[in-house]
N, C-alpha and C positions, 0 to 999 in steps of 0.2 A: 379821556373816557371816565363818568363816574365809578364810581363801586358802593354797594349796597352792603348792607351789616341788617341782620337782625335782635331787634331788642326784644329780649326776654320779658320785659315789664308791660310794654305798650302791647306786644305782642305785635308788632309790625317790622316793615324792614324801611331801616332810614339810610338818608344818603350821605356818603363819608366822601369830603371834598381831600382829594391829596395832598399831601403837604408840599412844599417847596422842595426838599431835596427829588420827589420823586419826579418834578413837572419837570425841575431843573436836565434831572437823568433822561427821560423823557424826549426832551430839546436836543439836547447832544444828539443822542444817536438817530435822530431823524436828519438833525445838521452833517455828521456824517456821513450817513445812507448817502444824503445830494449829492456832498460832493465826491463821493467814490464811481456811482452814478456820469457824474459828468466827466470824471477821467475817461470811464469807460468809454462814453459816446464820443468825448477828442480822440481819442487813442483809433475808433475805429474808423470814423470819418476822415483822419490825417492821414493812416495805413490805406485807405481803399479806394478813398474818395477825393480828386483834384480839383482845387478850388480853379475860378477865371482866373487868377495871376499865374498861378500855377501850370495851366494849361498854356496861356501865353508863353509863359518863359522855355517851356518844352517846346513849345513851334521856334522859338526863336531859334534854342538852340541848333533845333535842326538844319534850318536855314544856316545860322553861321558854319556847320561843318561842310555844306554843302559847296558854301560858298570860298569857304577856303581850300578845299579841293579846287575847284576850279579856277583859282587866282594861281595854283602851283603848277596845276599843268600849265597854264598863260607865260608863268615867270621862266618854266621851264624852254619854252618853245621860243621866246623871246631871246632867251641864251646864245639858242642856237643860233639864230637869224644872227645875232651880232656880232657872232666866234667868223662865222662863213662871211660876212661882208668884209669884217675888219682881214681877214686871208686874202681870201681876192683883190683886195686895195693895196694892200703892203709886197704881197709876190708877184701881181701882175701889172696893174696899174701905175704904181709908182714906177714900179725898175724899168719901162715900156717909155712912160710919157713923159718922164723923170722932174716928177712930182714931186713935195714931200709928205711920204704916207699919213692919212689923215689918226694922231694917238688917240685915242679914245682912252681919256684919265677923267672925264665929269665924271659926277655922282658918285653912291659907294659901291666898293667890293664886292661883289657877288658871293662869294665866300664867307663874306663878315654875318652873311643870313642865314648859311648852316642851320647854328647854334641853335637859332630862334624857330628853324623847325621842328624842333623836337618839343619846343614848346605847343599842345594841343589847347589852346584857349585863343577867348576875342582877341588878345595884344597879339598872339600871329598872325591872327587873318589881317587884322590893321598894320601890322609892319609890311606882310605881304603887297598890300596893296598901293602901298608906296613906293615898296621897291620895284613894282613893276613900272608905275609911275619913272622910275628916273629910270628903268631898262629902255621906255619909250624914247625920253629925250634921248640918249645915248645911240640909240638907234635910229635918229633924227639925224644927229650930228654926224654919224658914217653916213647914211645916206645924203644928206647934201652933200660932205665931201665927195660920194663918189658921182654924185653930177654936177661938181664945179668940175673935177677932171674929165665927164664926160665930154663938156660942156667946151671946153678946148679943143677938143677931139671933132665935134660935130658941127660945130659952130658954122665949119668952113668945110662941104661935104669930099672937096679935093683933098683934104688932109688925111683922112679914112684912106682912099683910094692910094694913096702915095706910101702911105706907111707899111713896109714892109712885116705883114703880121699873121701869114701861112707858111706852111708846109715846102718846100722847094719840087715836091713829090707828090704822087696822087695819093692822099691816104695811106701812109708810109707804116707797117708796122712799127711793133717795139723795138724788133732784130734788130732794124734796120739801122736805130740811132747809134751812132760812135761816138770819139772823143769830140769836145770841143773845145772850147778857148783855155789855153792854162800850158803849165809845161809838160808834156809828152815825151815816152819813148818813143825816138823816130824807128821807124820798121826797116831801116838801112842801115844807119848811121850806130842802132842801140843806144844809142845814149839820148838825158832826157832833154829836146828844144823845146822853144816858147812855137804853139799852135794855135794860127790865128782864125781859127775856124772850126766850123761843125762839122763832122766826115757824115754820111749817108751810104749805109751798105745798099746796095741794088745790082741788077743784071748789069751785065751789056748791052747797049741799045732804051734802057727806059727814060721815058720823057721827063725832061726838066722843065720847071715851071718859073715863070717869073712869077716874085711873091708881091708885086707892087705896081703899080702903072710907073712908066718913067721911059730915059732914054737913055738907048743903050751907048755909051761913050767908049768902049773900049771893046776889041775884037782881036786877036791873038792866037795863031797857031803856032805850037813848037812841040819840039821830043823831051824838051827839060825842063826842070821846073816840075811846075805847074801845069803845064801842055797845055792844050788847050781852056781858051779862058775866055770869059764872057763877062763885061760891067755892066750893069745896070745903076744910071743916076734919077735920083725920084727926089723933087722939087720939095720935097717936106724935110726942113732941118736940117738940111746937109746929107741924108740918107745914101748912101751909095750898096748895092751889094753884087755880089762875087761869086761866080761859078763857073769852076775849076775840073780840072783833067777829063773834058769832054772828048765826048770822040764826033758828031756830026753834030754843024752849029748851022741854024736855023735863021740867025737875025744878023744884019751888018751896022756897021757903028752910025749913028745916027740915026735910027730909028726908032719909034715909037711903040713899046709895048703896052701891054694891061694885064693887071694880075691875072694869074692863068693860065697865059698863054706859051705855048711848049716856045722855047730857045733854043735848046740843044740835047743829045741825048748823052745819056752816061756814058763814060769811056775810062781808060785805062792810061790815059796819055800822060806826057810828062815822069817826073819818079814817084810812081804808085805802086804801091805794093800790090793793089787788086782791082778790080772796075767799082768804082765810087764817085761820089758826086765832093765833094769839098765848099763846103756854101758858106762865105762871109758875109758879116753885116757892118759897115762900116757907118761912123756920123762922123764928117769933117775926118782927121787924122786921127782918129779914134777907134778899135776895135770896140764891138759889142758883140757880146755873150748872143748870139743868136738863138740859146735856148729857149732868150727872156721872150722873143718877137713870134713866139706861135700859138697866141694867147684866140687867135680868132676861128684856131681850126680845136683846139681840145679844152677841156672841163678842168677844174681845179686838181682833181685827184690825176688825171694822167698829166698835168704838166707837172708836176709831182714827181710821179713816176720816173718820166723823160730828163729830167733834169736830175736824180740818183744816176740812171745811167748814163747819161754823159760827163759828169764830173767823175764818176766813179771808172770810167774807162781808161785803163794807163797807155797807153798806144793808140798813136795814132796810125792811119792808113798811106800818109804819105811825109 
């Protein structure tokens, strides 16, 4: 901007050019004004306003949280599926068809991933998703194993039919189960013998069932013992099974049963402490835990149950 002066001589006003230091001064605070100026304008547009990267990286994020939610309820639910197969294979399956239960040792530890939960960033969602990745195979691997053993089973639809793998009884409560296979207090004798059987509390007079198609090889009435007694032989693996201190028998040795169907009714016969049924499972010379073989009438949680109380019973019936 000039500046004017007036001269006393000419009697005019003349023009006074600034000197340097003031253009210099001048410069400056114009240089500063801008850039105080342009803090201002970043400071407000970084504060209020989001740039496209910015807006991107905000959608992404959301997506990633979303997305790794939903990889945890997956990894979660996968757990489960794998805990309930790998049960089912090793307490029924194997101890039944006599298998070797299929270990499930691929991949890693499911616990090794805790830690990594409490991490909230992308490397959780990316570790998640691997480890559900080997939860899959894992979950591969019991399931085929459990239809290579199915697969024995079904192959040959007489082998089903034969395997003794019901109830001896129509839908027998909890009550009902007693001792079975192990050493017992005899209810006579008081001291503990070896008890080669399952006991069944029930009435007098309730129907016994055969648990297998087969034929019956053995037929026996007596006051001692075991009293009354009924074999059934079923053509799968040497299967034989045994029901003991009847009171009215229904079938004669040589005949053809099918699971199902009533044999004889409960009795008291032979040295029984009370009216009970006594039902062995034999293979070849072999006692078997008949707890294991009634995998086809109850659920994982009641054969559970049923097998607490019959190991857990110190007495037996006869």
């Amino acid at each position: 901007m000039s500046h004017y002066q007036f001269n006393k001589e000419k009697l005019e006003f003349i023009k006074v050019r600034p000197g340097f230091k003031i253009r210099l001064k001048r410069f400056l605070w114009i240089f500063l004004g801008s850039v105080v100026l342009s803090v201002i304008y970043y400071l407000i547009f970084g504060l209020f306003v989001l740039s496209p990267a910015e807006r991107n990286l905000q959608r992404e994020t959301q997506l990633m949280q979303s997305e790794y939610e939903r990889l945890s309820k997956e990894m979660k639910n996968l757990t489960t599926v794998i805990e309930e197969l790998d049960t089912r294979d090793k307490g029924i399956y194997g101890a039944v068809l006599h298998s070797t239960p299929l270990e499930v040792t691929e991949g890693a530890d499911i616990t090794h991933y805790q830690s990594l939960m409490e991490d909230y960033s992308f490397v959780l969602a990316y570790h998640a998703d691997s480890v559900i990745s080997s939860l899959e195979q894992r979950m591969a691997l019991v399931t085929r194993g459990l239809y290579e053993i199915g697969n024995q089973v079904y192959d040959n639809t007489d082998s089903l039919r034969y395997l003794p793998a019901v109830f001896p009884l129509r839908d027998p409560p909890m009550e009902a189960m007693g001792a079975t296979v192990g050493l017992r207090i005899h209810p006579f004798y008081k001291i503990p013998m070896e008890h080669t059987g399952m006991d069944f509390l029930a009435g007098h007079g309730t129907d016994v069932l055969a648990t297998a198609d087969g034929q019956v090889v053995h037929v026996s009435r007596s006051a001692r013992g075991r009293g009354n007694v009924v074999e059934i032989a079923h053509p799968y693996r040497g299967y034989v099974t045994v029901y003991a201190h009847l009171s009215d028998i229904f079938v004669r040795k040589g005949q053809y049963v099918k699971r199902g169907m009533v044999v004889a009714r409960i009795g008291s016969t032979g040295m029984s402490f009370m009216p009970h049924l006594h039902y062995e499972v034999r293979q070849g010379d072999q006692v078997m835990d008949p707890v294991h073989y009634f995998f086809m009438d109850v659920q994982p949680y009641d054969y559970h149950q049923i097998l607490l109380t019959a190991n857990n019973t110190g007495q037996s019936l006869d």
